[in-house]
MINU-150697 format. One record per residue: x, y, z of N, C-alpha, C in turn; residue in three letters; residue number from 1. Coordinates in steps of 0.05 Angstrom, whole numbers, plus 5000, padded with zeros to 4 digits. Example, Ala and Ser with C-alpha at 12.3 -4.5 7.8 and 13.67 -1.06 7.14 Angstrom:
2
SITE:n_X:n_Y:n_Z:ca_X:ca_Y:ca_Z:c_X:c_Y:c_Z:type:seq
SITE:5264:4886:5156:5246:4910:5156:5264:4934:5156:ala:1
SITE:5257:4955:5142:5273:4979:5143:5258:5001:5157:ser:2
# end
This chain:
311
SITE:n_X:n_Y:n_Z:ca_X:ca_Y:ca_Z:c_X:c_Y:c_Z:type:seq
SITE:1853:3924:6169:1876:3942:6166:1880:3948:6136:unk:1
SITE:1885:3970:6122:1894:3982:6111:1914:3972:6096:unk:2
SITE:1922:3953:6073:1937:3948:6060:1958:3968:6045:unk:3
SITE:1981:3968:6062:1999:3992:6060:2009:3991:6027:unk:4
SITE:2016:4017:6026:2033:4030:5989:2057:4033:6004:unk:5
SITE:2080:4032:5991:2106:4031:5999:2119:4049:5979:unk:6
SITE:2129:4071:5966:2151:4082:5955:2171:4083:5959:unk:7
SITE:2194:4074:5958:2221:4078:5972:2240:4080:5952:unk:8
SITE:2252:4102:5961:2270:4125:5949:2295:4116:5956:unk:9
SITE:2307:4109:5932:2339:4103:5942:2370:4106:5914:unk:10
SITE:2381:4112:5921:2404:4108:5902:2408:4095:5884:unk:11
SITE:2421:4085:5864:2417:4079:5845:2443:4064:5835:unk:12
SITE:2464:4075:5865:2482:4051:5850:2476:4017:5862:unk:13
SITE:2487:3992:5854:2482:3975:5861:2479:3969:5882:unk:14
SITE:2497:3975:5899:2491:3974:5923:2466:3976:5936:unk:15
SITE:2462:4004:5935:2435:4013:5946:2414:4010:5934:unk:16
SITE:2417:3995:5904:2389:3974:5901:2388:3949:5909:unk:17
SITE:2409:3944:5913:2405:3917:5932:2391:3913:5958:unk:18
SITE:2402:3940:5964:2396:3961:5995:2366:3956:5998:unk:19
SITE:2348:3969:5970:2329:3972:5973:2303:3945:5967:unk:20
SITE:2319:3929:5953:2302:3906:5952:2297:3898:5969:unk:21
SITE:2327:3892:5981:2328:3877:6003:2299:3882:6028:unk:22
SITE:2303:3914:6031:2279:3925:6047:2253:3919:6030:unk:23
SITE:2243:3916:6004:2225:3911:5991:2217:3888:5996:unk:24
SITE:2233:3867:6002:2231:3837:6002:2214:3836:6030:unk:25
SITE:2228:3855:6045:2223:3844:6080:2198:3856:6080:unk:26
SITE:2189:3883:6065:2163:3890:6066:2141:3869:6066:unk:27
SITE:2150:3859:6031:2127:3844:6025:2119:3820:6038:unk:28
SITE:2141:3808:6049:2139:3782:6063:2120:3788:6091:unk:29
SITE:2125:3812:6100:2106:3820:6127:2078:3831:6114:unk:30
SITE:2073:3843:6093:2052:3857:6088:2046:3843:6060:unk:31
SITE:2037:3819:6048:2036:3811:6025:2019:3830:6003:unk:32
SITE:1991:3840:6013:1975:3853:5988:1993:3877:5986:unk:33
SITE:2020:3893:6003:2023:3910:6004:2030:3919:5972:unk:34
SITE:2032:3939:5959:2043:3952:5940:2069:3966:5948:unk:35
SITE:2091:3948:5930:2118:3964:5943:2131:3972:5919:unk:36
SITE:2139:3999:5917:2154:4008:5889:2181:4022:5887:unk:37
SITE:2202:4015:5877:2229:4032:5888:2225:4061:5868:unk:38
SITE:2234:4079:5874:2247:4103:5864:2275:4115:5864:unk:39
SITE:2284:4104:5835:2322:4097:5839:2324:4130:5826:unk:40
SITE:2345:4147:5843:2354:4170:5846:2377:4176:5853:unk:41
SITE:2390:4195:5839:2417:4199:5833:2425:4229:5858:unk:42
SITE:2440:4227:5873:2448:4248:5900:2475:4265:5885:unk:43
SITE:2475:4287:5910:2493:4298:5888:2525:4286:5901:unk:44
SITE:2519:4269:5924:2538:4248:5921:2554:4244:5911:unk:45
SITE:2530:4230:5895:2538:4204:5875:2550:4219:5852:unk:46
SITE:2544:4244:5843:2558:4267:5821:2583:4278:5820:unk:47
SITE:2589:4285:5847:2612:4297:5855:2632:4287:5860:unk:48
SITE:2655:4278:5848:2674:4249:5861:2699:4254:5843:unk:49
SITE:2701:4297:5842:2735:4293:5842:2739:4313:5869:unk:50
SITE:2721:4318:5891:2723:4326:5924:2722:4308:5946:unk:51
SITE:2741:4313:5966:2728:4301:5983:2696:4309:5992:unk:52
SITE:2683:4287:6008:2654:4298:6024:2656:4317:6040:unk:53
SITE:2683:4328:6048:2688:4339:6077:2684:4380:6060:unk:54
SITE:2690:4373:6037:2697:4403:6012:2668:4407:6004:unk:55
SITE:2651:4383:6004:2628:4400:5983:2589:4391:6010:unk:56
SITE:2594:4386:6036:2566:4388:6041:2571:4362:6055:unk:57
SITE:2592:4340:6064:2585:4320:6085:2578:4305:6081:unk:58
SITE:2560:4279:6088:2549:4255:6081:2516:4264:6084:unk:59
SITE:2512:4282:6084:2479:4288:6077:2474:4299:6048:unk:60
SITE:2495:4295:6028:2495:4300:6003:2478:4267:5991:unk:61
SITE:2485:4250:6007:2469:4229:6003:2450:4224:6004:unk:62
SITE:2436:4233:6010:2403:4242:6031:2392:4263:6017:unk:63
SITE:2398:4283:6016:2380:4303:6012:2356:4299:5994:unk:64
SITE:2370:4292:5973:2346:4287:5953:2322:4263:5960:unk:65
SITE:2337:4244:5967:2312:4222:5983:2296:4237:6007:unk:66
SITE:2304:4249:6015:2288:4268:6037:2273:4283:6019:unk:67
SITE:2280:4305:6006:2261:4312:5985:2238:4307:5969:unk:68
SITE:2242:4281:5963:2221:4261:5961:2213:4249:5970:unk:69
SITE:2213:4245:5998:2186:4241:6019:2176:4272:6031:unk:70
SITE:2187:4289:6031:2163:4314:6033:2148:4319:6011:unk:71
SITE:2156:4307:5981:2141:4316:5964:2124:4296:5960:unk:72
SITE:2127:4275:5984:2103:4248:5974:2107:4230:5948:unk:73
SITE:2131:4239:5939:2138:4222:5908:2142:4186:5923:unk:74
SITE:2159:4185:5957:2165:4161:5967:2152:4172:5998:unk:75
SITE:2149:4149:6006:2143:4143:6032:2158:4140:6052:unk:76
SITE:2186:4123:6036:2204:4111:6055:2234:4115:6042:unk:77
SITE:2253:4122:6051:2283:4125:6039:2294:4109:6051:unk:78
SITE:2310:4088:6036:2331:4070:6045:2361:4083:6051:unk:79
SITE:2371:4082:6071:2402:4088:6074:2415:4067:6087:unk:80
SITE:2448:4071:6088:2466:4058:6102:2462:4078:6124:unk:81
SITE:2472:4064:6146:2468:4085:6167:2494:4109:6171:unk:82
SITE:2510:4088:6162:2535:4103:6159:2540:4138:6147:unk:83
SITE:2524:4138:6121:2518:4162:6110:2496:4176:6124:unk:84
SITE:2483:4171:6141:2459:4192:6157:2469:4209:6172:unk:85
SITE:2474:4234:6166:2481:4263:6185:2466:4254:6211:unk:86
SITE:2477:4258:6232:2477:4256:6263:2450:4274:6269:unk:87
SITE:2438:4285:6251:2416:4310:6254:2399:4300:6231:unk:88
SITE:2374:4289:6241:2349:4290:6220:2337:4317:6219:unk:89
SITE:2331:4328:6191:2315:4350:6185:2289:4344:6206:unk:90
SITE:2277:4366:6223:2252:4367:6233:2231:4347:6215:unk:91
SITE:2218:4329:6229:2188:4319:6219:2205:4294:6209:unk:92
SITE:2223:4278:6216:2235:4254:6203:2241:4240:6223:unk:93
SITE:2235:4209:6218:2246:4192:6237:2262:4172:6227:unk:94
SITE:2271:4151:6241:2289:4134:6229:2284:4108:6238:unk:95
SITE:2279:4084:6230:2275:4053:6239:2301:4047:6229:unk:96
SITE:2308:4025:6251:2325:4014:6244:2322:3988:6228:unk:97
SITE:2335:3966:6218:2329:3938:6212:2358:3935:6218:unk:98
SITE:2345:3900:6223:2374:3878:6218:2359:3851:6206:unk:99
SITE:2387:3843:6216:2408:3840:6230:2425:3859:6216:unk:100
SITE:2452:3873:6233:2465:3886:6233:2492:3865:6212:unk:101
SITE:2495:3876:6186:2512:3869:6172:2543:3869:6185:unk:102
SITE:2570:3847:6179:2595:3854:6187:2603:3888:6192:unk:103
SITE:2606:3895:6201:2613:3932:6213:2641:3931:6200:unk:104
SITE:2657:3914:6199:2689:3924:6193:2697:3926:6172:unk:105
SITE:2712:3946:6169:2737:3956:6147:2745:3922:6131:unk:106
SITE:2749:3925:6108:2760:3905:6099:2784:3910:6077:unk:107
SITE:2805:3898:6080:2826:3902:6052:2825:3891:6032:unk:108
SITE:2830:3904:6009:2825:3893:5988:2846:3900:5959:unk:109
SITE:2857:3877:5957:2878:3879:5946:2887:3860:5925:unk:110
SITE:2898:3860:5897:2899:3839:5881:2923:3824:5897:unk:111
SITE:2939:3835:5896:2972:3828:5907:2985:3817:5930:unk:112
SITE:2967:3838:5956:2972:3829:5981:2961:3817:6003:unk:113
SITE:2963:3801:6022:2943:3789:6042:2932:3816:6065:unk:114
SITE:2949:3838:6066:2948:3854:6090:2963:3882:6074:unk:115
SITE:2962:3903:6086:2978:3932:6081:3009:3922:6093:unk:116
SITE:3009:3920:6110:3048:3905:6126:3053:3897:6111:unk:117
SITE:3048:3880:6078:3068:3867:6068:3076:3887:6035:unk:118
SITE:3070:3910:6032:3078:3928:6017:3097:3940:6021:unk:119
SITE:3109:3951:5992:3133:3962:5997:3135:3993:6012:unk:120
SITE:3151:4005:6025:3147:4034:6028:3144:4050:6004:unk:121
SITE:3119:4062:6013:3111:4088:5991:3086:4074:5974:unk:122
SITE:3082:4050:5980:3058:4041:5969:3031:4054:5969:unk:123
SITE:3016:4062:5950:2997:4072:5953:2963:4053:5959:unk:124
SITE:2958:4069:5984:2928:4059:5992:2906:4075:5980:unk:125
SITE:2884:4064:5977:2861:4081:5972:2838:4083:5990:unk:126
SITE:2827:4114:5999:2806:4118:6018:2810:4145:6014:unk:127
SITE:2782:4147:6021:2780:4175:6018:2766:4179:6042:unk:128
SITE:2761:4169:6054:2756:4171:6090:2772:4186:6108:unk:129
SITE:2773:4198:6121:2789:4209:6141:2795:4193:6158:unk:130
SITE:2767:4180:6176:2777:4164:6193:2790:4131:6192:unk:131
SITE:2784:4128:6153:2801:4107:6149:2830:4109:6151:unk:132
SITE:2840:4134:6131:2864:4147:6130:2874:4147:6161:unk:133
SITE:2872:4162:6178:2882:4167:6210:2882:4144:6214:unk:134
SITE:2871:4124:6223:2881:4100:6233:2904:4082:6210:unk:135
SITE:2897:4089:6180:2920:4066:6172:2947:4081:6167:unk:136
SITE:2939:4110:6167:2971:4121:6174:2987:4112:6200:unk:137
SITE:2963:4115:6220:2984:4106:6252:2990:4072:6250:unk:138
SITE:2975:4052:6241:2980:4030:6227:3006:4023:6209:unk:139
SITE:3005:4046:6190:3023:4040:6168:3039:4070:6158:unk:140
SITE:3064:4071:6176:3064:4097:6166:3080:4107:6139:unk:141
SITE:3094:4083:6130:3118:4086:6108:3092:4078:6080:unk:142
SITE:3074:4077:6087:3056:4077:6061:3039:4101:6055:unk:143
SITE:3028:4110:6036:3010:4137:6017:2986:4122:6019:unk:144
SITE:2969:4151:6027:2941:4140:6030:2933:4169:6013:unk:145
SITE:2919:4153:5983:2905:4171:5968:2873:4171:5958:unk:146
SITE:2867:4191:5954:2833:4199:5956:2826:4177:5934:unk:147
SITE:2798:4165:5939:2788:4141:5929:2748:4148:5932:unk:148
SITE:2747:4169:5911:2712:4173:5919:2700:4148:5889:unk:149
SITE:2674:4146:5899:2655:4129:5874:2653:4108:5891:unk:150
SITE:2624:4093:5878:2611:4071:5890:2633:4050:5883:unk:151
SITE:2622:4027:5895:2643:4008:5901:2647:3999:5878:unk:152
SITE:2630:3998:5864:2641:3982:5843:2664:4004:5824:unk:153
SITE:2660:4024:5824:2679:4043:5814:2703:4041:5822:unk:154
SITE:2699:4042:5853:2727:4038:5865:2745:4008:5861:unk:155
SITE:2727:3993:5858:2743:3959:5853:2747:3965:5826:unk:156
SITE:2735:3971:5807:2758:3989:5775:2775:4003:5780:unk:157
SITE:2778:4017:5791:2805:4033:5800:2831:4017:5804:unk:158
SITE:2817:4001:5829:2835:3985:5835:2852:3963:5819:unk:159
SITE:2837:3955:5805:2831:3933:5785:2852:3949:5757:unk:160
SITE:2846:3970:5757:2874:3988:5731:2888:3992:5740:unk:161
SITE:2901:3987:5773:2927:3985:5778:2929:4017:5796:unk:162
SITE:2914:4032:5801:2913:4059:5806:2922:4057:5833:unk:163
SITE:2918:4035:5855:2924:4030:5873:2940:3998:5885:unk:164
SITE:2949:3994:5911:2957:3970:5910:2939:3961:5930:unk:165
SITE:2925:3966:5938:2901:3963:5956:2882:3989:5968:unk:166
SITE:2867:3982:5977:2839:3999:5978:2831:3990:5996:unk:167
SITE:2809:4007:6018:2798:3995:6036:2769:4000:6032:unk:168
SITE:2747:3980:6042:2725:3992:6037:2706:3972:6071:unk:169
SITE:2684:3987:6070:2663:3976:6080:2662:3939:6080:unk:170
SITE:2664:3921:6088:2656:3896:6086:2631:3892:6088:unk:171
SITE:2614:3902:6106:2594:3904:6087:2572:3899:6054:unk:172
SITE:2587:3918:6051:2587:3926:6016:2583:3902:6005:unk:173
SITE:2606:3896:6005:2618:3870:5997:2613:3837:5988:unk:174
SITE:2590:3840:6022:2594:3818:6028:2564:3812:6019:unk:175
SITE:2545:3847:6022:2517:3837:6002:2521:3841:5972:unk:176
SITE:2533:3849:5966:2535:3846:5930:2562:3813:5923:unk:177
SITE:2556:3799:5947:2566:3778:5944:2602:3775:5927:unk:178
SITE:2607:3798:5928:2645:3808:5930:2654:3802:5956:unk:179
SITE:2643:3782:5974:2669:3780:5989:2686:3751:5982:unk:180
SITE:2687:3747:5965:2717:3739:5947:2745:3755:5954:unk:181
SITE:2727:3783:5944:2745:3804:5938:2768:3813:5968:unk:182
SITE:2753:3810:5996:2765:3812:6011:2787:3794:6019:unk:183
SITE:2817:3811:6023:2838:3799:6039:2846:3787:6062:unk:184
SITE:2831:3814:6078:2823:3815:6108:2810:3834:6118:unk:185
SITE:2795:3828:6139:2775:3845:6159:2791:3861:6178:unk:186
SITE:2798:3882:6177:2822:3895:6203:2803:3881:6236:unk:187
SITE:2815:3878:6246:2812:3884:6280:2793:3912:6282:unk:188
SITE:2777:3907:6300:2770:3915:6306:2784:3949:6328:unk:189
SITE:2802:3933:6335:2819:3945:6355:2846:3957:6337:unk:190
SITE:2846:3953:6311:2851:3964:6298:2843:3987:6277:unk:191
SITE:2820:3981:6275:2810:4000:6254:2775:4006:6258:unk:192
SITE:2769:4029:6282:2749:4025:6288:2724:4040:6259:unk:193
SITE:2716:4017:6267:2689:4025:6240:2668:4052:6247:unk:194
SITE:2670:4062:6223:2639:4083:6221:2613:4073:6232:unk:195
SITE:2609:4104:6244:2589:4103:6265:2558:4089:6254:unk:196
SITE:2545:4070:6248:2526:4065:6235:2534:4041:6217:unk:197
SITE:2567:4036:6213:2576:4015:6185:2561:3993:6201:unk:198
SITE:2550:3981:6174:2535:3959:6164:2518:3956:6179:unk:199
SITE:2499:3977:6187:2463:3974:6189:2457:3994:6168:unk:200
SITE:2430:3991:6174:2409:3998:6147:2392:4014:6164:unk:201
SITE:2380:4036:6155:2350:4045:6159:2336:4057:6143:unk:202
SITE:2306:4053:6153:2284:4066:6140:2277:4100:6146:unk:203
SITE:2285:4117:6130:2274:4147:6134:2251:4143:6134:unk:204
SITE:2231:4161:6146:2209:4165:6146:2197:4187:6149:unk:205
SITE:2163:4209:6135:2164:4232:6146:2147:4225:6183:unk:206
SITE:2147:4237:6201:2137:4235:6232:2110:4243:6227:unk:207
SITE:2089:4257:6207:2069:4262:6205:2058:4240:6196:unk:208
SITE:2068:4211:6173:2048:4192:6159:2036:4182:6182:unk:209
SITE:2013:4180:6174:1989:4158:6202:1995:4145:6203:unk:210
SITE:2008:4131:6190:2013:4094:6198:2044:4090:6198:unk:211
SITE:2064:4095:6186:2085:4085:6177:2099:4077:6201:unk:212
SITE:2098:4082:6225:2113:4078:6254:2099:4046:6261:unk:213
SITE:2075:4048:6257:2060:4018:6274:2069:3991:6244:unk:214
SITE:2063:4008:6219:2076:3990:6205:2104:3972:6197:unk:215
SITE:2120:4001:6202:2144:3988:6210:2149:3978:6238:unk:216
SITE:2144:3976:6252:2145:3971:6280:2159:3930:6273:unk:217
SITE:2140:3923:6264:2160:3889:6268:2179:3881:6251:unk:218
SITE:2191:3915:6239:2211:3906:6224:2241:3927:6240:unk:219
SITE:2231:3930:6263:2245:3940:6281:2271:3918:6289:unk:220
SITE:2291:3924:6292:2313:3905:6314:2328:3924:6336:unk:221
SITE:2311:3913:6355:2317:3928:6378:2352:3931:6388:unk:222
SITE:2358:3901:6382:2400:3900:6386:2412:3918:6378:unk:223
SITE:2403:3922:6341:2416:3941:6320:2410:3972:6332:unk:224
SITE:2386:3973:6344:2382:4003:6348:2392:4008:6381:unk:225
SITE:2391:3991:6394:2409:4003:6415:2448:4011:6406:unk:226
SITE:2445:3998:6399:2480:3995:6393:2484:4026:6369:unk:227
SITE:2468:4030:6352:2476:4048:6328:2463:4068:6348:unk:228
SITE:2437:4072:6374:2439:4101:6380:2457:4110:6394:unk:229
SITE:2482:4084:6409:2495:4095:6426:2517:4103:6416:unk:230
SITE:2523:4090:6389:2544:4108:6365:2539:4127:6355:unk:231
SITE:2521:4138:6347:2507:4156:6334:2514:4189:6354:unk:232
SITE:2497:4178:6379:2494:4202:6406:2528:4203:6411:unk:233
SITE:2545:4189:6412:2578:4192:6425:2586:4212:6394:unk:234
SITE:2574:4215:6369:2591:4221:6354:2568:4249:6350:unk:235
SITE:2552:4247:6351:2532:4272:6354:2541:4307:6382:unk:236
SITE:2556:4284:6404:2573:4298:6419:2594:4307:6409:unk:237
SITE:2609:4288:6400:2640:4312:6400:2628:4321:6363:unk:238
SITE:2605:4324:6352:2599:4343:6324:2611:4321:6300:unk:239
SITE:2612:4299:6304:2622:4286:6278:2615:4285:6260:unk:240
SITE:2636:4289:6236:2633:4289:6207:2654:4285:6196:unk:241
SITE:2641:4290:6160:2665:4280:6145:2692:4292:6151:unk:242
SITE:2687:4319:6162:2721:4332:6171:2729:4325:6193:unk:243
SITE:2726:4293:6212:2730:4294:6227:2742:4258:6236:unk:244
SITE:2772:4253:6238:2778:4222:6237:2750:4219:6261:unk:245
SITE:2739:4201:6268:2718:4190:6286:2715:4167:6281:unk:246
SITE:2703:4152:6303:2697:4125:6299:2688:4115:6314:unk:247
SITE:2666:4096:6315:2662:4086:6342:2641:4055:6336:unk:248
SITE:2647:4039:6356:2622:4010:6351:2615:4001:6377:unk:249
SITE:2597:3988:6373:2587:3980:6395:2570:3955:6398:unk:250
SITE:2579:3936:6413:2562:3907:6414:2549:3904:6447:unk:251
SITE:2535:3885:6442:2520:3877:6466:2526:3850:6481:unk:252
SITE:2532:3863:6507:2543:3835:6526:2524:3835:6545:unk:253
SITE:2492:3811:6541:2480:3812:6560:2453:3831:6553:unk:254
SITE:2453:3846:6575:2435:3866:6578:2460:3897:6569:unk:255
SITE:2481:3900:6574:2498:3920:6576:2511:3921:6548:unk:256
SITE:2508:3955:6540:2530:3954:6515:2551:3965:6508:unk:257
SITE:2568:3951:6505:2595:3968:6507:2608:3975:6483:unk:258
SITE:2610:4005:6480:2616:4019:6462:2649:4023:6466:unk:259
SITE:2661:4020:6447:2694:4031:6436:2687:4059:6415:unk:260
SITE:2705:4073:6421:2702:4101:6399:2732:4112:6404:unk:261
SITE:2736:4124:6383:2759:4139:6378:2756:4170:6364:unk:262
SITE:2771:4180:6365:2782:4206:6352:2815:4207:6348:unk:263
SITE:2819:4226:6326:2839:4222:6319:2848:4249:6300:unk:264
SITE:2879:4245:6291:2888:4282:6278:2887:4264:6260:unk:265
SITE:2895:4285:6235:2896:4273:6204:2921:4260:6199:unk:266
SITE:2936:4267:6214:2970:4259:6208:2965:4229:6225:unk:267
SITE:2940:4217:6234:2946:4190:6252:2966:4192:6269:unk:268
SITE:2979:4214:6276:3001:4213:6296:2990:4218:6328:unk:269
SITE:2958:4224:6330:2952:4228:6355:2917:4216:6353:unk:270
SITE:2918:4194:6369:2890:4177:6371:2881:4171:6396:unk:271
SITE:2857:4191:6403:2841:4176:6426:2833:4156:6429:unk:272
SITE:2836:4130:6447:2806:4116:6447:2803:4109:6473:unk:273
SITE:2777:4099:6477:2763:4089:6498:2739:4071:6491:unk:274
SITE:2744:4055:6521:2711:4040:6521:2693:4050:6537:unk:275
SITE:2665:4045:6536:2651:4040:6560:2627:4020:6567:unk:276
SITE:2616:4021:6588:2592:4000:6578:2570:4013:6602:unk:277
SITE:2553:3996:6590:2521:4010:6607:2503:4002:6599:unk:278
SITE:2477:4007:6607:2446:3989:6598:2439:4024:6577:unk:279
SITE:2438:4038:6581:2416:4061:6562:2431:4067:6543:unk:280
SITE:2431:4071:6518:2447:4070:6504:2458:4104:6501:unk:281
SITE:2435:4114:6508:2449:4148:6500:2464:4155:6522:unk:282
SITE:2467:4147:6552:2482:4153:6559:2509:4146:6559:unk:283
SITE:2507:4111:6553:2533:4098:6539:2547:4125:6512:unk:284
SITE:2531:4132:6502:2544:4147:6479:2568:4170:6489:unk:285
SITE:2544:4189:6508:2553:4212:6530:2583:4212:6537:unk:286
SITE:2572:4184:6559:2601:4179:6573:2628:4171:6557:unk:287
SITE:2617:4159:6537:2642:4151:6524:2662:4179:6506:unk:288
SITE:2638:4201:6505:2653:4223:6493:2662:4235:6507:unk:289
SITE:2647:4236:6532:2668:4257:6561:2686:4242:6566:unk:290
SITE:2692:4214:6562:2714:4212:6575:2739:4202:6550:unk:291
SITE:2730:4213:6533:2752:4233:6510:2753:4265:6501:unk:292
SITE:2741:4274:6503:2745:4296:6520:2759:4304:6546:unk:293
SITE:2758:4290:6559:2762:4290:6595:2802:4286:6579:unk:294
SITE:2808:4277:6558:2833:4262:6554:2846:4281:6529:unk:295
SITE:2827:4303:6520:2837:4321:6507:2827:4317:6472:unk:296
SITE:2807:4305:6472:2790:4309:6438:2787:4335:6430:unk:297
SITE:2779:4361:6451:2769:4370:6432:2795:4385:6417:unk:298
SITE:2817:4394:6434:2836:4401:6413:2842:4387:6386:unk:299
SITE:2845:4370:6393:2852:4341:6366:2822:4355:6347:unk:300
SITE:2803:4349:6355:2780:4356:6340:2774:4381:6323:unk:301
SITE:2785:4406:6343:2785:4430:6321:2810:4428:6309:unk:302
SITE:2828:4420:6311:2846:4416:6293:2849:4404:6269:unk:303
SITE:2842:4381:6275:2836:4371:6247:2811:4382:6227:unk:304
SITE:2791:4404:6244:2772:4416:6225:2788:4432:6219:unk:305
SITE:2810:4446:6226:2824:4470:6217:2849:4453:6187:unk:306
SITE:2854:4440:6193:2867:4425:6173:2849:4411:6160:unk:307
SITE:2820:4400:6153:2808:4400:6130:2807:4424:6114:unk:308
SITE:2804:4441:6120:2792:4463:6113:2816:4489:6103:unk:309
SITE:2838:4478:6101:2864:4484:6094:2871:4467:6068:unk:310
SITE:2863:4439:6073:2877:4420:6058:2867:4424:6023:unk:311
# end
């Protein structure tokens, strides 16, 4: 066999070099003679951070450029969170999953307080999420939830000058750049449903390389990828994005996986949710969106695109 070359294209803030070692590490340990090399690249993301995502292009502002450079052959392989992967791969792209699937939940983070309940009214939160915002407004409504863009470590400076009295972020994040110190608490689940993809990882890939599918293949986790396609396909249905509160997770009982998802208005004053469960994961996705829909999403849904897009 063919002792594989590895390029992988990834971001440049800490995070996502951690992101990418991390995947470097797992390479070399499976493919020792392999040659593995990162390519740290700046998105226009990572540039733009006095808009929300929902104002300037979505969470494929994260991507684009690492996509770019696997058509131009500069990388082979792009590291992402799954979380930031648009529900739509450009033609000729595939996606591997890995795990284990990192903590998925929201986490608080706060010098002062154990939880958001113990602030005063009018306290200000930070997120710049929609679907974080909608749920901790219906959560918390006598508190201010203000825009909070930049990598984490930006955002824990923010926080850290007093700009906020808590902040919410990914646990995740956190918990691989070894900041979970920093966390207060993990919301419930049933409280604060996590982004569609939070805390897995994948490998972009172009669908033409000869090998890159059989290579990656034992760095596959079959758990993580049933569970993220049946989030992925439920939020691919009702069109999710950054202009859109959404949410959804999904674990495995058994052979069967049962997905929770939500939708929601911007004011948090009106929140779908549902479960469901099933063995195929895309249809677990399906069902779980018809039967929010079936309960009235899609008004909620163009609504709140009509109020991004106002705001």
């Amino acid at each position: 066999m063919i002792s594989p070359h590895f390029t992988i294209a990834t971001r440049e803030s800490r995070l996502a070099l951690w992101q990418a070692e991390h995947i470097k590490s797992k390479i070399e340990q499976l493919y020792p003679l392999a040659s593995v090399q990162l390519l740290g690249m700046t998105t226009r993301g990572d540039q733009i951070l006095d808009r929300s995502l929902s104002k300037v292009g979505g969470k494929g502002l994260f991507v684009k450029e690492l996509e770019q450079a696997l058509l131009e052959n500069r990388a082979q392989l792009a590291v992402h969170s799954l979380k930031d992967v648009p529900m739509d791969l450009p033609d000729g792209f595939e996606l591997c999953l890995i795990g284990p699937r990192e903590n998925p939940q929201d986490a608080w983070v706060s010098p002062h307080v154990e939880n958001p309940s113990q602030l005063p009214k009018g306290a200000v939160i930070g997120t710049s999420s929609l679907r974080r915002a909608c749920q901790l407004k219906a959560l918390y409504p006598d508190l201010t939830i203000q825009p909070l863009r930049g990598n984490l470590d930006t955002r824990l400076k923010k926080l850290d000058q007093g700009l906020y009295q808590g902040i919410v972020l990914a646990a995740a994040g956190l918990i691989r750049l070894d900041l979970g110190h920093r966390i207060r608490q993990v919301f419930p689940l049933d409280h604060c449903i996590p982004a569609v993809g939070q805390g897995a990882l994948g490998l972009e890939f172009r669908s033409d390389h000869p090998n890159m599918r059989n290579w990656l293949a034992p760095l596959r986790d079959i758990n993580t990828e049933r569970c993220v396609i049946a989030e992925r396909t439920f939020s691919k249905r009702l069109a999710g994005s950054c202009d859109i509160p959404l949410g959804a997770h999904a674990i495995l009982a058994g052979d069967k996986i049962l997905l929770t998802g939500f939708v929601g208005s911007l004011s948090g004053q009106q929140i779908l949710k549902a479960t469901v469960q099933g063995t195929d994961p895309i249809t677990v996705g399906l069902d779980l969106a018809e039967q929010l829909l079936e309960q009235g999403a899609e008004s909620i849904l163009a609504q709140a695109q009509r109020d991004a897009l106002q705001s």
